[in-house]
C-alpha positions in Angstrom: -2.6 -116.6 44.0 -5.8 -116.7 46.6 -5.3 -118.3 50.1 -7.6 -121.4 49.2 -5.5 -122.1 46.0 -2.1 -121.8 48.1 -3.5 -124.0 50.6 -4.5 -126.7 48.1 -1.0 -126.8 46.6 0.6 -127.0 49.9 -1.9 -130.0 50.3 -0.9 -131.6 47.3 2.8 -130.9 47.6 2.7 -132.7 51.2 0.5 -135.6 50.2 3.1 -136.3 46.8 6.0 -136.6 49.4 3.9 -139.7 51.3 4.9 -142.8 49.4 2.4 -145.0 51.2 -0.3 -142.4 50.2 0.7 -142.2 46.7 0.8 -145.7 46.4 -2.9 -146.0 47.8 -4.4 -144.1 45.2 -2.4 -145.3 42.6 -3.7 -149.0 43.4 -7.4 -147.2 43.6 -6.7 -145.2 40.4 -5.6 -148.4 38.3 -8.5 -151.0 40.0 -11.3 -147.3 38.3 -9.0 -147.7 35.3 -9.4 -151.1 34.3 -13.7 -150.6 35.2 -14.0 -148.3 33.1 -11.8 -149.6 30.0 -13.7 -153.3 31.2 -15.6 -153.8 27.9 -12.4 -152.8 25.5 -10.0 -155.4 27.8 -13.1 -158.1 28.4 -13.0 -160.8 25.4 -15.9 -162.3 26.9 -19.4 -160.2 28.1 -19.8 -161.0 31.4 -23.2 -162.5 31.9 -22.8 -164.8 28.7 -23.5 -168.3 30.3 -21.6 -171.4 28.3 -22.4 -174.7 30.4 -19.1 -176.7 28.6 -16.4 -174.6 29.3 -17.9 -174.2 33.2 -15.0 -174.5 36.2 -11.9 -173.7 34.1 -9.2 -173.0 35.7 -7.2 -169.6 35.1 -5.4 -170.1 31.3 -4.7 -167.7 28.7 -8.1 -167.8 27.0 -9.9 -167.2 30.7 -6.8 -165.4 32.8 -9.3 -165.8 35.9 -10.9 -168.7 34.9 -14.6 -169.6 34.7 -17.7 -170.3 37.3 -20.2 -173.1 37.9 -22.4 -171.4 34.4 -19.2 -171.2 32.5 -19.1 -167.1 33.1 -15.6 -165.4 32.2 -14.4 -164.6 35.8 -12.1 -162.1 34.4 -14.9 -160.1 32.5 -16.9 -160.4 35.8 -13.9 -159.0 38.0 -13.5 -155.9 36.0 -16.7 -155.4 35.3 -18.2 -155.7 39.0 -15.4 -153.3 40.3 -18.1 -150.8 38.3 -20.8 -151.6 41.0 -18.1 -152.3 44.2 -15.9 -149.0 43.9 -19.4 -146.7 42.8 -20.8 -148.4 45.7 -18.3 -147.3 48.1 -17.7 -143.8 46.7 -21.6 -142.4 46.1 -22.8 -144.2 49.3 -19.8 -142.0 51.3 -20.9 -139.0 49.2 -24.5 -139.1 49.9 -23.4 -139.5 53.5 -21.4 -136.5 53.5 -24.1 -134.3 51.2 -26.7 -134.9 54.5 -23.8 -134.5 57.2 -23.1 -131.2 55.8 -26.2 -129.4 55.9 -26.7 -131.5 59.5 -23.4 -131.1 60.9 -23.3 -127.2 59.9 -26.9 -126.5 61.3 -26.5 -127.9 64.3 -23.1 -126.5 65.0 -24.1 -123.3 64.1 -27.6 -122.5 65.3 -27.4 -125.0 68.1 -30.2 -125.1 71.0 -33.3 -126.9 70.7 -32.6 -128.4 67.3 -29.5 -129.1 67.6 -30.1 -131.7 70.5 -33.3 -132.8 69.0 -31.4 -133.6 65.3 -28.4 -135.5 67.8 -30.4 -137.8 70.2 -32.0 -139.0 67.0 -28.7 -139.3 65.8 -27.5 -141.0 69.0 -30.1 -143.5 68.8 -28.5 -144.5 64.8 -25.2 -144.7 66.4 -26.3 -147.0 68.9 -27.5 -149.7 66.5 -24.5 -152.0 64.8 -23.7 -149.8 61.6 -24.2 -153.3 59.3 -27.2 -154.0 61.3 -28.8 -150.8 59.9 -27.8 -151.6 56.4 -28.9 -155.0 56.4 -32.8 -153.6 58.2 -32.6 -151.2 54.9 -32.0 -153.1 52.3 -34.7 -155.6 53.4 -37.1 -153.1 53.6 -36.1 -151.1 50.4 -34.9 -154.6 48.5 -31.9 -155.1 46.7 -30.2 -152.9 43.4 -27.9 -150.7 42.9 -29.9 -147.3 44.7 -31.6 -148.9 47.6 -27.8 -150.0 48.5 -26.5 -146.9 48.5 -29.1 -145.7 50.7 -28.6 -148.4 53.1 -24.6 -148.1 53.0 -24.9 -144.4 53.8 -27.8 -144.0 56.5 -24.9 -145.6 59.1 -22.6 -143.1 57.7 -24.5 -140.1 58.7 -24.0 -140.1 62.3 -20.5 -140.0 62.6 -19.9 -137.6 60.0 -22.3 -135.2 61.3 -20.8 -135.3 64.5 -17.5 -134.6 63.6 -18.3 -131.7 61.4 -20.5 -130.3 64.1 -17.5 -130.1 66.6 -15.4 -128.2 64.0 -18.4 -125.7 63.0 -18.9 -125.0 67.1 -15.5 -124.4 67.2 -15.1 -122.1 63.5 -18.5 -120.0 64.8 -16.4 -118.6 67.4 -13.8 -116.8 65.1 -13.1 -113.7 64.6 -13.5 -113.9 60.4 -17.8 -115.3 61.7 -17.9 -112.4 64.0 -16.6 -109.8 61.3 -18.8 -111.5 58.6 -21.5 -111.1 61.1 -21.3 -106.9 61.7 -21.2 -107.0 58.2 -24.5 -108.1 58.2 -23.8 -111.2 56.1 -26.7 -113.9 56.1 -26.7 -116.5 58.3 -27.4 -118.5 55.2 -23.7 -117.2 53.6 -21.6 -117.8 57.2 -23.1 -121.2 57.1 -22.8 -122.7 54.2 -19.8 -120.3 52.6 -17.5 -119.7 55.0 -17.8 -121.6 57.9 -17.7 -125.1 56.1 -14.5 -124.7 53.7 -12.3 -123.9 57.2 -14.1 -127.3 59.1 -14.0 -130.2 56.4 -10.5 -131.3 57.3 -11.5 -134.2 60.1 -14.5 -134.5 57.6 -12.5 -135.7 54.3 -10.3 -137.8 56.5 -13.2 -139.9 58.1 -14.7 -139.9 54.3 -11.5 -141.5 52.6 -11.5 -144.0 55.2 -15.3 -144.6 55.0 -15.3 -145.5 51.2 -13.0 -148.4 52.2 -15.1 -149.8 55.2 -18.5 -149.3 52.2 -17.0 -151.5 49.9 -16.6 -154.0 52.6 -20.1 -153.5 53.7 -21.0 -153.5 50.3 -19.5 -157.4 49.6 -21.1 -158.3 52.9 -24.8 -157.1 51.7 -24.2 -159.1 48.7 -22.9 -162.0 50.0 -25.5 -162.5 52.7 -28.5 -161.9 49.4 -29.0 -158.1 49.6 -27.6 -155.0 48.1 -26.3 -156.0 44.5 -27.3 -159.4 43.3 -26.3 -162.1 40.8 -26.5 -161.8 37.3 -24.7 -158.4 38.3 -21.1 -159.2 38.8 -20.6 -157.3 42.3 -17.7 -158.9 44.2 -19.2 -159.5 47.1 -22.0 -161.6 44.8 -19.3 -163.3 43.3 -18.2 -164.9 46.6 -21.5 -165.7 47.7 -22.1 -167.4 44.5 -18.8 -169.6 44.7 -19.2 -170.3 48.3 -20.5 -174.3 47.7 -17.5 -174.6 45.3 -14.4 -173.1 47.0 -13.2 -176.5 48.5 -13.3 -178.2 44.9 -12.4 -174.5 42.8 -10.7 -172.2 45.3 -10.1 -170.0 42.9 -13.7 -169.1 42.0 -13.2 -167.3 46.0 -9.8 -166.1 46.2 -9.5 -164.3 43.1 -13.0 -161.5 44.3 -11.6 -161.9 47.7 -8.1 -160.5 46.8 -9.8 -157.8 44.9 -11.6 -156.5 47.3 -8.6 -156.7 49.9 -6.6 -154.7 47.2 -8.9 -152.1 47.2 -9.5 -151.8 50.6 -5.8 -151.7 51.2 -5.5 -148.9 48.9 -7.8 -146.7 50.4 -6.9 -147.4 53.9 -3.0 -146.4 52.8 -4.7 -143.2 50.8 -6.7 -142.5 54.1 -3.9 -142.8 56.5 -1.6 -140.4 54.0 -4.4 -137.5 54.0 -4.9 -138.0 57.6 -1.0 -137.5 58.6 -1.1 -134.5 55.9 -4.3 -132.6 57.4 -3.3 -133.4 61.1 -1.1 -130.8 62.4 0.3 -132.8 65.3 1.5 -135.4 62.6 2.6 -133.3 60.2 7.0 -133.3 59.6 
């Protein structure tokens, strides 16, 4: 058994012992579920419009009810946790895939670039994060990729920073300095062996950043950008039952409590990997 696998078990092991956490993902794992299986659960497609049976309250033909076009809000619930959940997951991943190679260049080579690539950093982390999303998806319009874009540009700062404070501090060990009289490539220490020892702090911030960009998500679609009505994106789905939720509260509190769900999930998940990597936390 290698180091890395040991290492990964141990992780695992730890984590299955934190209810909280195992609870998290389980809530995450069943909200991907039900996406996924949407159009074998769904008796209705989501974007069929049927004027007559408009404003129905939740019954056993429509569990969630309907909306002001007569829309299954059932169908649309499951199938807009397909946009919400990717939204929050590849927007944190493209984040992370530019962190990387900015975190672990900077760390590493520091000097001139390094301060050059973090005062334009600074200046990104000076802005209000949704203020930056909301300038993006203005200028790039809405759908499904120009959100992502503008969910994860935010993102980039923070996660760069952290992983650069935990490659300044793995360039300094004795495994880079052996790997180094070896006459390993800088390109190798980088990227190969510096990186798997630093991500800890990095996947924590990243579990808890997929929660905060399914929030940012709802907001972008509720104020008109990112994901947009006929698409059944939760945050959408509020904005669209905003001028009915006095007369059919349901049409509100049913996306609402889905998103809180899910963001509860995560945060719990986030939280139990956070007291598992953190050694001053650990039992």
């Amino acid at each position: 058994m290698t180091a890395k696998n040991s290492e990964f078990k141990t992780f695992l092991k730890r984590l299955s012992r934190n209810s909280s956490g195992m609870a998290g993902i389980a809530i995450f794992l069943i909200l991907v579920i039900l996406a996924v299986l949407a159009p074998y659960i769904c008796r209705f497609p989501y974007d069929v419009i049927d004027v007559p049976s408009r404003f129905q309250g939740p019954s056993l033909t429509h569990p969630f009810g309907t909306d002001q076009l007569g829309r299954d809000i059932f169908s649309r619930i499951l199938y807009g946790g397909r946009y919400s959940l990717s939204l929050g997951v590849l927007s944190v991943g493209l984040a992370l895939v530019v962190s990387v190679v900015l975190g672990t260049i900077t760390g590493y080579f520091g000097g001139a670039l390094d301060s050059l690539i973090m005062r334009f950093l600074d200046i990104i982390q000076s802005i209000p994060s949704m203020l930056i999303a909301i300038i993006l998806s203005a200028v790039l319009g809405t759908g499904f990729g120009p959100t992502i874009i503008a969910l994860a540009v935010p993102c980039i700062s923070g996660y760069t920073r952290v992983l650069r404070a935990q490659v300044m501090q793995a360039s300094q060990n004795e495994y880079v300095e052996a790997a180094t009289s070896l006459s390993v490539s800088k390109y190798k220490i980088m990227f190969r062996h510096i990186p798997p020892n630093s991500w800890a702090p990095l996947i924590v911030s990243a579990t808890m950043g997929v929660a905060t960009a399914v929030l940012s998500a709802s907001a972008l679609s509720f104020v008109g950008l990112g994901i947009q009505s006929p698409l059944p994106e939760w945050g959408a789905m509020l904005a669209g039952a905003r001028d009915f939720m006095r007369d059919y509260p349901y049409m509100v509190i049913i996306p609402g409590c889905f998103i809180m769900i899910t963001v509860l999930g995560l945060n719990m998940f986030g939280d139990a990997v956070r007291d598992v990597l953190d050694p001053k936390l650990r039992d």
